[in-house]
C-alpha positions, 0 to 999 in steps of 0.5 A: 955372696955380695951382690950390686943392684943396679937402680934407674929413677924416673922424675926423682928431683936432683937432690933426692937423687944425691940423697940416693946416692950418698945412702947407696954410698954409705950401704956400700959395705952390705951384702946386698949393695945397690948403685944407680945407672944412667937413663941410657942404662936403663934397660940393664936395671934390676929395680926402677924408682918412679916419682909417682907423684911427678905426671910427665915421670909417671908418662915416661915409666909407662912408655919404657915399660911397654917393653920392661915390663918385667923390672920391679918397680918402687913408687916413689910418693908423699903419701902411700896408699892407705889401703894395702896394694901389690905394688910397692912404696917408699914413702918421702922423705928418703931416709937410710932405713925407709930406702934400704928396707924398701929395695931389700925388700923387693930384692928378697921378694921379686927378685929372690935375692937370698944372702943367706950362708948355708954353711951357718945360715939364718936370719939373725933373730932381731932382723924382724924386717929382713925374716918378714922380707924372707916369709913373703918371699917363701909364701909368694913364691911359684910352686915348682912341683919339685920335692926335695929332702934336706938332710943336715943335724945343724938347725942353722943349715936346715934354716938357710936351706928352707929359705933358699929352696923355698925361695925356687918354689920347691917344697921340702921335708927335713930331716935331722940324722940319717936313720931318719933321711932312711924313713923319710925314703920308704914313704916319700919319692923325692925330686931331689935329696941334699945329704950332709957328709957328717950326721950322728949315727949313720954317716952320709956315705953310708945313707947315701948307699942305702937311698940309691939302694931303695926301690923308691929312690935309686934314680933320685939324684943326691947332692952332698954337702959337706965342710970339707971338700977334699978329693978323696970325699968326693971320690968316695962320695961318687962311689956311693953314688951321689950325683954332685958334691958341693962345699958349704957355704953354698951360694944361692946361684949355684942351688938355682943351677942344681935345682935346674940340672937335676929336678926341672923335670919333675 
């Protein structure tokens, strides 16, 4: 899903502002989009550019971060440190690729934006910059306690689900055909289990019936996934006793509420 990020600078000279805004222009296209916002906006930014090679700037960042302490800052500089730090750098000149890479960056990882389809999902193999973005993101991620159990034959799904799931800070078994989902059951008590409608051999339905048959995982809440969508599969679906039936591709947003309704008390 596209998403606009609203970006405030603090010192940037005049025309390294123009250069922002004509790469944001030229980005306009991406999924991921980013726009600046006036100073008086300030407070409803999602990333902020501080020139940190600029006192007076760095002065006025500090100020309004007593306050927005929480919006992810980018530091702005000639020269980065050599040393590797937790905070982030672009580096001058603002070149199209050294922005983008570094607002993507921390929109993966600070921000856990993921635009990852889970309908075909996956990193695309030669974006070695965005599946590294993606592995900070996962490894930095809070553990929630929640345990989850993605069932789905397609590697690409299981691929996006790990990354979105993994983003939230939840840990997840996979696994690739129901008679496998139905082992996974009688040794593991899941949080949560993401069940495709159509898997070879024992369909979703049917795997559906037996997890909320099982001692172990009757009371576990079971989200169905499925291409299709149709009335009667959700009918039938809720007869067999899953809890929720989302419709591939499933937006990041809609997994946060689900993980939120169904396992935030695990």
């Amino acid at each position: 899903m596209d998403k606009i990020f609203k970006v405030s600078v603090f010192g940037l000279a005049p025309n390294e502002q123009n250069t922002l805004g004509s790469i944001f222009k030229l980005a306009a296209s991406r999924s991921r989009q980013y726009t600046m916002v006036s100073p008086t906006e300030r407070t409803a930014a999602d990333i902020i550019l501080v020139d940190s090679d600029d006192t007076n700037a760095m002065n006025e960042w500090r100020s309004f971060s007593v306050r927005h302490s929480t919006i992810p800052v980018i530091y702005v500089t000639k020269t980065a440190p050599a040393q590797a730090t937790n905070e982030v750098y672009l580096r001058r000149p603002l070149t199209l690729k050294r922005v983008l890479e570094t607002l993507d960056k921390v929109a993966i990882v600070a921000l856990k934006h993921v635009n990852i389809d889970i309908h075909d999902g996956g990193v695309p193999d030669d974006d070695e910059d965005a599946k590294s973005a993606y592995n900070v993101a996962v490894q930095s991620a809070e553990k929630t306690g929640v345990k989850a159990l993605v069932v789905d034959d397609a590697l690409s799904v299981r691929k996006a689900m790990e990354i979105h799931l993994g983003v939230l800070g939840v840990d997840i078994d996979f696994a690739e055909t129901g008679e496998e989902a139905l082992e996974y059951i009688q040794k593991t008590v899941y949080d949560i289990i993401f069940l495709d409608l159509m898997l070879p051999g024992i369909d979703g339905y049917k795997v559906c019936k037996e997890i909320k048959s099982h001692k172990l995982s009757k009371n576990t809440p079971v989200i169905m996934l499925t291409g299709k969508g149709s009335r009667f599969d959700k009918i039938k679906g809720t007869m067999a006793g899953a809890n929720l039936f989302l419709t591939k591709p499933v937006e990041q947003e809609k997994l946060k509420e689900v993980i939120k309704q169904y396992a935030a008390g695990a």
